[in-house]
N, C-alpha and C positions, 0 to 999 in steps of 0.2 A: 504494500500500500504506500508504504514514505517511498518507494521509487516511480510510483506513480504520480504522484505529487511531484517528485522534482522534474521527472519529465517534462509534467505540465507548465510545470514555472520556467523550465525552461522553455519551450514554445511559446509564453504570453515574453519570453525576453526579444526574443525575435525583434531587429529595430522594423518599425512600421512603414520605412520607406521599399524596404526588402520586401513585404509584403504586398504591397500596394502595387508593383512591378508586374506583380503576377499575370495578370489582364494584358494582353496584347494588343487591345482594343482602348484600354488607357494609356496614356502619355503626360503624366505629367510634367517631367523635366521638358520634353518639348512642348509640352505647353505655355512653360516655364519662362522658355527662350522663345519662345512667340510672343511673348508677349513681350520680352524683351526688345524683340526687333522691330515692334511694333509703334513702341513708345514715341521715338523720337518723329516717326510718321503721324503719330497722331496730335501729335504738338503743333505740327504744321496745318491740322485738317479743323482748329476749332475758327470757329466763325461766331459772329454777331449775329445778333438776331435778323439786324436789317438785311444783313446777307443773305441767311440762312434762307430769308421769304425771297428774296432776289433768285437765287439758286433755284430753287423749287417751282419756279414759274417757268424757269427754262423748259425747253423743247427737250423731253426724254428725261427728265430729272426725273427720281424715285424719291419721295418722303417715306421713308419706312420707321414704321410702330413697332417693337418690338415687345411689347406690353403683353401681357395676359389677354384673351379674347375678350373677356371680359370688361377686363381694365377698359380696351379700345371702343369696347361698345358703349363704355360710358358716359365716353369723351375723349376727344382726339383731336389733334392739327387736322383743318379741312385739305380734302386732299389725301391722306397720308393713306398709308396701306397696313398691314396688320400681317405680321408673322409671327407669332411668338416668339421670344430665342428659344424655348426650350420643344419647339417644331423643326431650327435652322439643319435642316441636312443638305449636303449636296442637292438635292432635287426640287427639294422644296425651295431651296432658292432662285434655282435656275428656271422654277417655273412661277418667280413673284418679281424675278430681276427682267429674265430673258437671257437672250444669248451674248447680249457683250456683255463681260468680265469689266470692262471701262464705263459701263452705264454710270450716271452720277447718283450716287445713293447719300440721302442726309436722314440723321438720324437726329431723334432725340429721347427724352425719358424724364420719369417722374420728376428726375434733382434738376429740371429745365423751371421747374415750376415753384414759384412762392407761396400757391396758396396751402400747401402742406393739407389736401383736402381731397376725400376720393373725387375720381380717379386715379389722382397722384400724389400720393403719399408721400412723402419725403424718407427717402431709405440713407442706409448710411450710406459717406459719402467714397470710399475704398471698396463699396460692392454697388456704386450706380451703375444703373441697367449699361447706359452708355458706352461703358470701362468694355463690358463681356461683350455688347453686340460689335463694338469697333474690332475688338481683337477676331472676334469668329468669323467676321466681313473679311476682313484681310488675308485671316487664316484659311477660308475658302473660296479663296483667287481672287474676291474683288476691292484692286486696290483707290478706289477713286469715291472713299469715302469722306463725308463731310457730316460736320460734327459741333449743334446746337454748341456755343459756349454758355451764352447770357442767361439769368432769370429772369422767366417773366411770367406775367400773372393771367392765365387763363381766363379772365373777367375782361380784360382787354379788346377791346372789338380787332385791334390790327393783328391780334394771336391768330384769328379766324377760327376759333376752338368750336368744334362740333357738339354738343352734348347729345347726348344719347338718352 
């Protein structure tokens, strides 16, 4: 029995990055470094508000919602489109983007917003939605993302915010 136990302690020793590896299908470390490579590109991609509505008026521009189905039916940027990130597959994208990888895609999320009030909640600010949809944008091939910086207050008529 006490060799059973220590067997066991020693398997809960195991360090958790060892374990975590196991999945072939997860990548952490390259996620790691994606998102590393990612950064100094998305530094470049934040835009003003006034932009952001300039952009999106273009010919072939993509406003994309990465919000909860939900969340988007609630209220949204007029205009924009709804994928969940937690839908984002190769396919799914390519059948919300189309076929050019350079479409111009702008994004935004909850922390765009001051009114801290469903539909957009105010999350913290190291997990906005933003952070994960820019990285996964990138991460699967399209790099010609654009990326709300400002707060603004969805009560705003020039938001053009939709309520649901």
């Amino acid at each position: 029995m006490h060799r059973r136990l220590l067997i066991a302690f020693a398997l809960l020793a195991v360090p958790a990055p060892a374990l975590a590896q196991a999945n072939p299908q997860i990548d952490y470390p390259g996620f790691a470094a994606l998102t590393g490579d990612v950064a100094p590109h998305r530094a470049s991609r934040l835009i003003p508000f006034d932009r952001f509505k300039a952009e999106a008026a273009r010919p072939g521009a993509l406003v994309l919602d990465a919000r909860s189905k939900d969340a988007f039916a609630a209220g949204h940027i007029a205009g924009a489109v709804n994928l969940p990130l937690t839908d984002f597959t190769a396919a799914s994208l390519a059948a919300v983007i189309g076929a050019d990888p350079n479409r111009p895609i702008l994004i935004y999320c909850n922390n765009n917003f001051m009114n801290d009030a469903a539909p957009v909640p105010i999350k913290l600010a190291r997990l906005s939605l933003n952070i994960q949809t820019f990285i996964n944008l990138v991460g699967y091939g399209y790099p010609n993302v654009w990326e709300l910086a400002d707060i603004v207050d969805f009560n705003d008529p020039a938001v053009g915010w939709v309520a649901g």
